[in-house]
C-alpha positions as CSV (number, residue, x, y, z in Angstrom):
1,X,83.0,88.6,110.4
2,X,82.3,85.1,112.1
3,X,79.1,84.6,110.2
4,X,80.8,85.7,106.9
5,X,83.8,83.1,107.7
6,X,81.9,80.7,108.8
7,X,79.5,80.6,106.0
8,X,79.4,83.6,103.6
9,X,75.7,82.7,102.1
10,X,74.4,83.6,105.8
11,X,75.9,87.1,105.3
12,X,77.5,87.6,101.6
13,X,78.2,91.0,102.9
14,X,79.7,89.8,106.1
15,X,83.2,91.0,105.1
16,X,81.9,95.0,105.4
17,X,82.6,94.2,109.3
18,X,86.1,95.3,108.6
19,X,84.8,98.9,107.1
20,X,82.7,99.4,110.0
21,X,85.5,98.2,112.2
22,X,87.6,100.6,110.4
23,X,85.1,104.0,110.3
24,X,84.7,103.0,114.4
25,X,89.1,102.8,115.0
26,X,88.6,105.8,113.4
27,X,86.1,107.5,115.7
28,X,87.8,106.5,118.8
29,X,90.8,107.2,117.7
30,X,90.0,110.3,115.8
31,X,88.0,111.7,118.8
32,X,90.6,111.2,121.5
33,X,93.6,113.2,119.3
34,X,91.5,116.0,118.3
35,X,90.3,116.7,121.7
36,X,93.7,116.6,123.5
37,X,95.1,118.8,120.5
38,X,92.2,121.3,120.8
39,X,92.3,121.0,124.8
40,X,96.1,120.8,125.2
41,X,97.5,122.3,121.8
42,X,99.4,119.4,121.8
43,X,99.6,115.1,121.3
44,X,101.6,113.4,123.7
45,X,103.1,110.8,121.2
46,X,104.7,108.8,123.9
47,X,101.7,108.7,125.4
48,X,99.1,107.6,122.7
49,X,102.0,105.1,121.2
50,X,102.4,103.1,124.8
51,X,98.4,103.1,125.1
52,X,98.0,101.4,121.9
53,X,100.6,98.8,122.2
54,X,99.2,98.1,125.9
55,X,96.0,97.6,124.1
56,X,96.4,95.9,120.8
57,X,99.9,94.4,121.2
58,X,99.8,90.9,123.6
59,X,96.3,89.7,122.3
60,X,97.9,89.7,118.9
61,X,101.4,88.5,119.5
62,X,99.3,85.4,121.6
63,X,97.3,84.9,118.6
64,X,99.9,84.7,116.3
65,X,102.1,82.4,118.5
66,X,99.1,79.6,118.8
67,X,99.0,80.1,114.8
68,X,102.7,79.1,114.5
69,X,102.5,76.5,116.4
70,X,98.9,75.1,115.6
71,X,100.3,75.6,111.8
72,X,103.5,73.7,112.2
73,X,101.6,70.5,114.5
74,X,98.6,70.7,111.8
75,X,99.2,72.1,108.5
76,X,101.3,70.1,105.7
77,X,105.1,70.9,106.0
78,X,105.1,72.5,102.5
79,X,102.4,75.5,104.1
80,X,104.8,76.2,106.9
81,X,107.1,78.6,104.7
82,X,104.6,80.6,103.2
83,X,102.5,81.0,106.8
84,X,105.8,81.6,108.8
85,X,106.5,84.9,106.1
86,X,102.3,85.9,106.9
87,X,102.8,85.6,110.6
88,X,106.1,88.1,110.3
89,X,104.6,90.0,107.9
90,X,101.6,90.2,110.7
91,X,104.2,90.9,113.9
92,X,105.6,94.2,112.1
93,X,102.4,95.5,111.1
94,X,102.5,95.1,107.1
95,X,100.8,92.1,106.6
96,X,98.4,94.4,104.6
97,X,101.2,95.4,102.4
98,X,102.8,91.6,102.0
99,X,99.2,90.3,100.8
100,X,98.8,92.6,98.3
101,X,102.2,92.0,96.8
102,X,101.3,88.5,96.5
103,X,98.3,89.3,94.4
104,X,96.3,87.5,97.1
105,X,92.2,88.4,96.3
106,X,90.5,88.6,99.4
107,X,87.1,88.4,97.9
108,X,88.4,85.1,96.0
109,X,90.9,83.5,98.8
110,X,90.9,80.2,97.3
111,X,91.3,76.6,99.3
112,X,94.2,77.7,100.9
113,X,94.3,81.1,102.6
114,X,96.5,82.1,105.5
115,X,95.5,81.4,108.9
116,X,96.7,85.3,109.8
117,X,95.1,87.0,106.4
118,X,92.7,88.5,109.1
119,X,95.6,90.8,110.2
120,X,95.8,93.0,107.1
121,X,92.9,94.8,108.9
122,X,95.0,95.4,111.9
123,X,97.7,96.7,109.7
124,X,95.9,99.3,108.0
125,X,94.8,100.4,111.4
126,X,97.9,100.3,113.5
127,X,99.7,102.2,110.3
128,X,96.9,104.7,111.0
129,X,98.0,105.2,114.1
130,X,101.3,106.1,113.3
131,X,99.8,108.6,110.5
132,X,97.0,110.3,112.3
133,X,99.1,111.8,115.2
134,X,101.8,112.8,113.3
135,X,99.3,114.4,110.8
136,X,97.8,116.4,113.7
137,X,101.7,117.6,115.3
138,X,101.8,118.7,112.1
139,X,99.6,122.1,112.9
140,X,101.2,122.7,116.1
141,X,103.8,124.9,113.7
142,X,100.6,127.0,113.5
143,X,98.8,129.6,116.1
144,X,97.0,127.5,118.4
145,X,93.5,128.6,117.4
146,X,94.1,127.4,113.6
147,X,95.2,123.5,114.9
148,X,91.6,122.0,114.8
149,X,90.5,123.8,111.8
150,X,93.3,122.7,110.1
151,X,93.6,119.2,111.6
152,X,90.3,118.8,110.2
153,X,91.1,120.4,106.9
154,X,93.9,117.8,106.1
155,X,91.9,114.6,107.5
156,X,89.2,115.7,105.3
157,X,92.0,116.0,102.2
158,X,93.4,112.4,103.2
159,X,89.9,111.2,103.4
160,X,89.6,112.6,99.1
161,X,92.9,111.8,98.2
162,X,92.6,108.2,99.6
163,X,89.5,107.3,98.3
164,X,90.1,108.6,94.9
165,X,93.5,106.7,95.2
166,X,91.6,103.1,95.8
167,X,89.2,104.0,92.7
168,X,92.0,103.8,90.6
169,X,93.9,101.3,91.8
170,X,90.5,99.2,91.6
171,X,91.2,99.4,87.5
172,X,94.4,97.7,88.0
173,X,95.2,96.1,91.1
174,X,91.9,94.9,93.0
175,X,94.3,93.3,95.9
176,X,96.1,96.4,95.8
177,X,92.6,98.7,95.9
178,X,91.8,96.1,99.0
179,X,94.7,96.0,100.8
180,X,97.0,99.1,101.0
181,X,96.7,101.6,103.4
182,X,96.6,104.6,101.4
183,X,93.5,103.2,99.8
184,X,91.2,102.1,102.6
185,X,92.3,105.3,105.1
186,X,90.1,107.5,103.6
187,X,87.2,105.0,105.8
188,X,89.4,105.4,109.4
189,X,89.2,109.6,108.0
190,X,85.3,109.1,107.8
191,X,85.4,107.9,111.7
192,X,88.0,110.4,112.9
193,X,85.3,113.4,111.3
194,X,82.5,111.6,113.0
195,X,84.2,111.5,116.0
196,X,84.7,115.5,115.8
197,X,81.2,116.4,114.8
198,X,79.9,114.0,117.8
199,X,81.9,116.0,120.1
200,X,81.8,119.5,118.5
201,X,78.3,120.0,117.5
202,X,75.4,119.3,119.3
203,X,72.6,120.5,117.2
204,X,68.9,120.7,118.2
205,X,67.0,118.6,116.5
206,X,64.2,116.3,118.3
207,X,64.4,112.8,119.5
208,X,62.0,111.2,116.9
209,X,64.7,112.9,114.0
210,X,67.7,111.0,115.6
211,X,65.6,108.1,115.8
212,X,64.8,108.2,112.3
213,X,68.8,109.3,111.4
214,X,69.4,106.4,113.5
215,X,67.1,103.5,111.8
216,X,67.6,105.2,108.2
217,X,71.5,104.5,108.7
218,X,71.1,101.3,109.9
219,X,69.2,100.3,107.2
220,X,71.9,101.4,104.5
221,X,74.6,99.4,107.2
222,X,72.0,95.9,107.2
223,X,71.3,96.5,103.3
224,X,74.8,96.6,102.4
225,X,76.0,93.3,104.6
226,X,72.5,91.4,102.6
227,X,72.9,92.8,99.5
228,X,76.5,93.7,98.3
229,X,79.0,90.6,98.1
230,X,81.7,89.3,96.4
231,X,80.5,89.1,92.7
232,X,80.7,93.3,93.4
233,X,83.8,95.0,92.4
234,X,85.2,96.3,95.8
235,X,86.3,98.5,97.3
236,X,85.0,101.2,94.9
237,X,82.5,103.7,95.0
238,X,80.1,100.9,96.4
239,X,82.2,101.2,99.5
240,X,80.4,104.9,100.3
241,X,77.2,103.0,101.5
242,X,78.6,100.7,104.4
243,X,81.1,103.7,105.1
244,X,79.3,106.9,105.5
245,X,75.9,104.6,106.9
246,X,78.7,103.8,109.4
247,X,79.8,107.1,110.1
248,X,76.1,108.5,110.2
249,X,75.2,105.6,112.8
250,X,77.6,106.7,115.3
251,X,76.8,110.2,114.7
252,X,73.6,109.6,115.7
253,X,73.9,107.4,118.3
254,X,76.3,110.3,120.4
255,X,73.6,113.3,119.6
256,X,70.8,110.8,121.2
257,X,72.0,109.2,124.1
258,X,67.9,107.7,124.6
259,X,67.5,106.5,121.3
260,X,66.5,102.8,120.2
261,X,69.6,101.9,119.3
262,X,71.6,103.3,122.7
263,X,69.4,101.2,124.7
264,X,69.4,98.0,122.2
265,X,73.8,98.2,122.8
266,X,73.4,99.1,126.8
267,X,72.0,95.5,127.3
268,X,74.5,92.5,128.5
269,X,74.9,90.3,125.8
270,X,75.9,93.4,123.4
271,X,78.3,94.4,125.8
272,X,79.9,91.5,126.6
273,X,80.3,91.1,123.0
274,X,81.6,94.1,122.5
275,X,84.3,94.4,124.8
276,X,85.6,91.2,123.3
277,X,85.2,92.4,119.9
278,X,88.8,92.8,119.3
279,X,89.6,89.7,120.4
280,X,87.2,87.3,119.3
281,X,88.5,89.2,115.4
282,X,91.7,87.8,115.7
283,X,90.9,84.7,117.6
284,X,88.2,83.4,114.8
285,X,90.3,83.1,111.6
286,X,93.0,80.8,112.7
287,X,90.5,78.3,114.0
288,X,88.5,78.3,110.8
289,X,91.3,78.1,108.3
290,X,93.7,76.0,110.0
291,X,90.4,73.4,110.2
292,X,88.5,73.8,107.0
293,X,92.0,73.2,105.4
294,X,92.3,69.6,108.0
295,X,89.0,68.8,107.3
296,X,87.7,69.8,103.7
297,X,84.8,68.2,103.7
298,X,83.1,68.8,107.1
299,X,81.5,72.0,107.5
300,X,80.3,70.9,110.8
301,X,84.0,70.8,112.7
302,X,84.7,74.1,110.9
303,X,81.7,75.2,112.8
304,X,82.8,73.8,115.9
305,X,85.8,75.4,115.7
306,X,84.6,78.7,114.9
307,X,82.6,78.8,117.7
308,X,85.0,77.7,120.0
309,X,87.4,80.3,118.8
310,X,85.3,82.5,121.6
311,X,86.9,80.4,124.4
312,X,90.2,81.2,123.8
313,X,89.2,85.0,123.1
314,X,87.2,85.0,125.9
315,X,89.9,84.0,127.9
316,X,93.1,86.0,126.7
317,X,90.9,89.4,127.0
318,X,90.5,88.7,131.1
319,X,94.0,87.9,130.8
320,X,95.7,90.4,128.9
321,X,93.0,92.7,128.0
């Protein structure tokens, strides 16, 4: 996403990241409820709600504080009412729902986009995480030994539903196809499936197969960020490549803990990056926007400040995580 922002020729399909991002929230996620409810019978609500606001919560709410104040010292005083209603919209976790009510096209976001238009993402996800738990308490009114078939039964029917929902909404709405939850869930489902086959089968097949699962859905994953951009129609059926080649990559990474690609992530760099992940996403956007709409002209401080965006997110995840 900080190659896409920074220059979307380098990587037209750069904006995919959040669909990855999204079938991998849903793998982790995914993974974590189903086992408790098929070890337990149970999901501690309390629990899973105070883990992810430990965890997601005070990187955010520091991100969008420095964009308040970075907009108001910065930004033309005519911007500051439209970003003060994105950064609220953001801090209670519909900023997904408020863009798509103002029509806004991600794919077309104009001169002027919202430092914070990064935290639709976020909102999709976090209003996942409300959803998924209460969707799998939902089979605890059933004998114990039905929950995980059935757990799986409805995730898979959300995962239909959902993406059938976003196809139509495509032929009327594309910020609403984009945006709301109810149309982009059926990708976190994708994860939250993975994330039971990865720990509920373990099938013997040999390593050189994984390898090749492993490269083959790579290659659909690289193809799609080269080849599909913004002059595609999206989401939309075109969304099943970077989804289930997403979905298929983790899959195969978990059955073959030697394969190319486990020992390609195990190195330092690709750890380092990934533990920061999270907050290098919300870090990156409000550099980039707030100075590519000071500066116009100069690609090169836009560059300077996407790039330093890693200081800050290197710095608030050692601090709050």
């Amino acid at each position: 996403m900080l190659i896409y922002h920074l220059d979307a020729l380098l990587l037209p399909g750069g904006f995919l990241g959040v669909d990855i991002f999204f079938v991998l929230s849903g793998y982790l996620i995914g993974r974590k409820l189903l086992a408790e409810l098929d070890k337990t019978g149970q999901i501690n609500l309390v629990r899973f709600t105070a883990a992810r606001i430990k965890r997601l919560l005070p990187n955010a709410l520091a991100v969008l504080f420095f964009t308040g104040l970075a907009s108001y010292l910065f930004l033309p005083h005519y911007r500051l009412g439209d970003v003060g209603e994105d950064i609220w919209a953001a801090a209670l976790v519909h900023s997904n729902i408020h863009f798509a009510d103002r029509a806004i096209d991600y794919m077309q976001i104009g001169e002027l986009p919202s430092p914070v238009l990064h935290f639709w993402s976020l909102s999709v996800e976090e209003q996942f995480y409300i959803f998924l738990p209460l969707l799998l308490l939902s089979t605890t009114l059933v004998r114990r030994n039905l929950r995980l078939p059935i757990a799986l039964s409805l995730i898979t029917i959300t995962l239909i539903i959902s993406f059938f929902s976003g196809l139509s909404d495509l032929q009327s709405s594309q910020p609403d196809a984009f945006f709301l939850t109810q149309n982009r869930i059926w990708q976190l489902c994708c994860g939250a499936l993975s994330g039971a086959i990865s720990a509920n089968f373990r099938p013997q097949i040999s390593s050189k197969a994984s390898t090749v699962a492993q490269l083959s859905a790579l290659s659909v994953v690289a193809g799609s960020l080269i080849f599909i951009s913004s002059d595609f129609a999206y989401p939309g059926v075109i969304a099943l490549g970077p989804t289930l080649g997403a979905s298929v990559l983790i899959i195969s990474i978990a059955f073959n803990q030697e394969g190319p690609l486990n020992k390609a992530l195990s190195n330092s760099f690709c750890q380092w990056m990934g533990d920061r992940s999270y907050s290098i996403y919300l870090w990156h956007w409000p550099f980039i926007a707030i100075a590519a709409e000071m500066y116009p002209d100069s690609r090169i401080i836009v560059w300077i400040a996407g790039l330093g965006s890693i200081i800050p997110a290197a710095l608030t995840f050692e601090l709050l995580g």
